[in-house]
C-alpha positions as CSV (number, residue, x, y, z in Angstrom):
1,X,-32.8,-30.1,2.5
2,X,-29.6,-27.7,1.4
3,X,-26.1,-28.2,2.2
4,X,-23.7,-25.3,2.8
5,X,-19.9,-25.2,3.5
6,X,-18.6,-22.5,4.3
7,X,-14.9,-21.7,3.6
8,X,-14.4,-25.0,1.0
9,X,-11.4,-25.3,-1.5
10,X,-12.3,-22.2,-4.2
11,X,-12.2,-24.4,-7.4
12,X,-10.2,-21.5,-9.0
13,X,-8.7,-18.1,-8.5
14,X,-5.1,-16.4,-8.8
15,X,-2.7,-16.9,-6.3
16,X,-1.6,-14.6,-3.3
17,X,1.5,-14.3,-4.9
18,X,1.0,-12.4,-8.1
19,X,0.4,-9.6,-5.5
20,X,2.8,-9.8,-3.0
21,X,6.0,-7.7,-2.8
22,X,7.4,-11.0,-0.7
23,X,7.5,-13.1,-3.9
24,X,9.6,-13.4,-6.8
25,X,7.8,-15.1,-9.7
26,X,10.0,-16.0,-13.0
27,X,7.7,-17.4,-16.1
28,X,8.4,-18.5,-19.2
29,X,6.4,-19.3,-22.6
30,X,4.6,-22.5,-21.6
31,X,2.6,-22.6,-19.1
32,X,4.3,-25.3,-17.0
33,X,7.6,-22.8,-17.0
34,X,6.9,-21.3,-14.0
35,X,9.2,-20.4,-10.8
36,X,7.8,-19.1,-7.6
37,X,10.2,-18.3,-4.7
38,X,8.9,-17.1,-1.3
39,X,11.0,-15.0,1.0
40,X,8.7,-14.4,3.5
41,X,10.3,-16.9,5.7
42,X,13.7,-16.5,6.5
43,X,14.5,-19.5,4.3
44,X,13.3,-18.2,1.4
45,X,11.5,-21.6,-0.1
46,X,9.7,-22.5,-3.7
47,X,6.1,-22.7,-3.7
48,X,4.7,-25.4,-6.0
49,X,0.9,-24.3,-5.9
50,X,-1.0,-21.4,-5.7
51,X,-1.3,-19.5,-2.7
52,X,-5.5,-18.7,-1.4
53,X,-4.0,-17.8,2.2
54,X,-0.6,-16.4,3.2
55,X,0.3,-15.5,7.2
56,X,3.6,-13.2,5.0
57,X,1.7,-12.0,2.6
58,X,2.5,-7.9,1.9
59,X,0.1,-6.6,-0.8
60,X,1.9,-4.6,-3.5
61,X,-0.3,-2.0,-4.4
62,X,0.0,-0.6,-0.7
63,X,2.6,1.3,0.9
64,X,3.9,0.5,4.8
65,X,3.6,3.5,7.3
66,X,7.2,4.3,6.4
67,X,7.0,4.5,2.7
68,X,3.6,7.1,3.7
69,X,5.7,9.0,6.0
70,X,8.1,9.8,3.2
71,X,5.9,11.1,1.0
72,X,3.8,12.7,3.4
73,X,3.8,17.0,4.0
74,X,4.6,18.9,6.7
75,X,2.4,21.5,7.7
76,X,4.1,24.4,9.8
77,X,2.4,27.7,10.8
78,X,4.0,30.9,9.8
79,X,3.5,32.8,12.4
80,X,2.8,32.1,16.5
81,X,-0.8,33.1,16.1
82,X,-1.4,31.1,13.2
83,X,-2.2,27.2,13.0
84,X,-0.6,24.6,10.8
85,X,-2.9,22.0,9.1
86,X,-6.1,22.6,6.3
87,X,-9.1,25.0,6.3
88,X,-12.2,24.9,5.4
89,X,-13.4,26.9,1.9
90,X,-15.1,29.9,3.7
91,X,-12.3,30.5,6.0
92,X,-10.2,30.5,3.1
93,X,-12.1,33.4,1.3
94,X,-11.4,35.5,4.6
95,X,-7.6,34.7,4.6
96,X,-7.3,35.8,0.7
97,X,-8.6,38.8,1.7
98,X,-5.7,39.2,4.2
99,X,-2.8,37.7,1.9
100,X,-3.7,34.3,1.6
101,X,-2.4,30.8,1.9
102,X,1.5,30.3,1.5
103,X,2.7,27.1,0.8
104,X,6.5,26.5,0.9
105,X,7.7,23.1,-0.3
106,X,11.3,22.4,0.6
107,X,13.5,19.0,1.1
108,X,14.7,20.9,4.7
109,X,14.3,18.6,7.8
């Protein structure tokens, strides 16, 4: 007879927090110097354990739709007949036949 569990206490792992762009972590030398403040709540509150599940959490290494939007391009066509967006390799060798691709990168809204 085996026993499973599903979704038990992980006997290790780091916490949510090192990750998260909601958390502000201060640590000193020892290991016990350690200082984790939560402002995902709108009291933002000390967290004295590590995290394995966060309803706020916001992972750092990803940027929000808006942050994208900024550094995304906008694609125009030149001309009426023309469209805006990317083409495929072989359509490519016909247009640098006929002038080729222009690309104009401004900071113009």
């Amino acid at each position: 007879m085996s026993i499973r569990i599903k979704n038990g206490t992980p006997l290790y792992g780091d916490s949510l927090c090192e990750s998260c762009t909601k958390a502000h972590m201060e640590r000193g030398f020892r290991e016990s110097e350690e200082r984790v403040l939560c402002e995902a709540t709108y009291h933002t509150h000390r967290v004295l354990f590590p995290v394995r599940e966060c309803t706020g959490y916001v992972e750092k290494r990803r940027q929000t739709l808006s942050q994208m939007e900024e550094i995304a391009w906008v694609l125009t066509p030149r001309g009426s007949k023309r469209k805006a967006g990317f083409v495929q390799a072989s359509e490519l060798e016909k247009e640098e036949d006929s002038g080729g691709i222009e690309l104009i990168l401004s900071n113009e809204e």
